[in-house]
N, C-alpha and C positions, 0 to 999 in steps of 0.2 A: 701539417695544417690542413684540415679539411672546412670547406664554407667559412673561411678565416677565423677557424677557432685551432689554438692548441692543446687539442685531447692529449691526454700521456697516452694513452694507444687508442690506434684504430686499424680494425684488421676488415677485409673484405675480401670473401671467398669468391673466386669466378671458376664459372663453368662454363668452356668452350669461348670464353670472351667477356660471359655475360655475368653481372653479378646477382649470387642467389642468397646470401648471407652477409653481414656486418655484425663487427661488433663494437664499443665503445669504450672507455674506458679511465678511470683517473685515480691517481693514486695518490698517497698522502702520507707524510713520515708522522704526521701526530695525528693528533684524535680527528676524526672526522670533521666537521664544520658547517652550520647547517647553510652557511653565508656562500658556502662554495657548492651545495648541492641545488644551490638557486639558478647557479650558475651554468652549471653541469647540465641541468635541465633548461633553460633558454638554450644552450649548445645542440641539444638533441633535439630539441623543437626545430630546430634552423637545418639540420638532417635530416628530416623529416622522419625520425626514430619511428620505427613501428614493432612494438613488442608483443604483439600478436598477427600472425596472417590467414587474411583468408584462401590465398591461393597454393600451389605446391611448393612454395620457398618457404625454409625456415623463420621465422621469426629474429626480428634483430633482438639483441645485445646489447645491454650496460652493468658495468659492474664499477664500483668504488673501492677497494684497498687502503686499509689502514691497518696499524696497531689496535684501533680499540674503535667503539660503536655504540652510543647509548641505546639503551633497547626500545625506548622514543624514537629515535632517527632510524634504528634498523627498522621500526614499521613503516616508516614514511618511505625509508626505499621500496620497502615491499610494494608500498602502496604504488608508488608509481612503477615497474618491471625495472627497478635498480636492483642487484645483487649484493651484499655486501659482502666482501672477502677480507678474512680478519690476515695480518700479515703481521711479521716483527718489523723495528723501526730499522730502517734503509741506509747505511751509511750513506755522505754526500758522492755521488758520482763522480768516478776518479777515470783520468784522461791521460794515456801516457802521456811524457814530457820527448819530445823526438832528441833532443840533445845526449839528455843523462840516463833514457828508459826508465825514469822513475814514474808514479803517479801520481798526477794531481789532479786538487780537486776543480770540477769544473767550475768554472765563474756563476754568479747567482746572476741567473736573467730579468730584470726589472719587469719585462712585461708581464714573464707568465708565473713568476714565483707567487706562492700562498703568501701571508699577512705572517708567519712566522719566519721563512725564509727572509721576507723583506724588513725584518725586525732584526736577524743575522745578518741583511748584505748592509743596513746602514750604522752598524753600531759601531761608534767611535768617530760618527759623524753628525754628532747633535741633532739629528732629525727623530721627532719623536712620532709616537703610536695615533696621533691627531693626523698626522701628515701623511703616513701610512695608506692611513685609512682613506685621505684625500684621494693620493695616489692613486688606492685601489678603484675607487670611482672614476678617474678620470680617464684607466686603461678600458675601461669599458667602453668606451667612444672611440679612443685612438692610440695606437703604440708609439712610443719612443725610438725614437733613432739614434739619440745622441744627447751627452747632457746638458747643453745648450737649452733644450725645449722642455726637458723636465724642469731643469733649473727654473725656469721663466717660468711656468705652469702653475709650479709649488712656492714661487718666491725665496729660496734659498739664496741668503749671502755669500758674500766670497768668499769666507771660511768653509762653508760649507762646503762650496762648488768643488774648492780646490780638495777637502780632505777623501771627496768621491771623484773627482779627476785620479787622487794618488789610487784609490779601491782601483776603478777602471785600470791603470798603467798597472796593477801587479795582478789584473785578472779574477780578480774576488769578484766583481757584478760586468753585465755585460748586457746591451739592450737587443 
């Protein structure tokens, strides 16, 4: 986390201590999203991203990664010094198990997952794409700890609570 934002990467070059390079970065297993390039960009804003320099340091870095890119949004990267990097879609990130040395998959993070992850971490938990999107608003102000405060937030019943109590106890989502 850099300026309490989680970038999928952020790399920063130093030399002799000091740093002379950054770069920025976010990735995405589906199509682009122009909801998260708003995003992306408030993030760089609050880094104070400088994608051109006038002194002898490199200029910063951002780039976005996905499978696909409408050629709309690939100018609008352009337009602001976004890169875009076409990539295939990402299997979910697999985590050994320390018991058995198998892998699994990592738990879906409520705060930082896209609107399509969090359409995968709540399915089968009657929470619909209304609520979602509630959600998605309201991580913008503050993250969650624990379901307690989402619960109360979004106004989920106890059906609810409990069938994302049982997700959390077998590690599907995770705050």
């Amino acid at each position: 986390m850099l300026a309490g934002h989680a970038f999928d990467s952020c790399v920063e070059l130093l030399h002799n201590g000091s740093p002379i390079a950054r770069a920025f970065g976010e990735a995405k297993n589906y199509e682009l999203l122009s909801g998260h390039l708003q995003t992306f960009e408030e993030w760089l804003q609050d880094v104070k991203f400088k994608p051109s320099s006038s002194d002898d340091h490199p200029p910063d870095l951002a780039f976005m990664i996905a499978p696909s890119c409408p050629s709309l949004l690939h100018r609008k990267l352009e337009l602001k010094n976004i890169q875009f990097i076409k990539s295939g879609k990402v299997p979910p990130t697999l985590i050994p198990d320390s018991t058995s040395r198998l892998l699994l998959p990592t738990a879906i993070n409520i705060n930082k997952a896209d609107k399509t992850l969090l359409i995968t971490a709540f399915k089968g938990t009657r929470v619909n794409k209304t609520t979602i999107e509630k959600l998605i608003t309201l991580r913008q102000r503050k993250s969650y700890i624990n379901l307690e405060g989402l619960a109360s937030d979004l106004k989920f019943t106890d059906a609810v609570r409990k069938k994302l109590q049982e997700k959390l106890n077998k590690k599907e989502i995770c705050f």
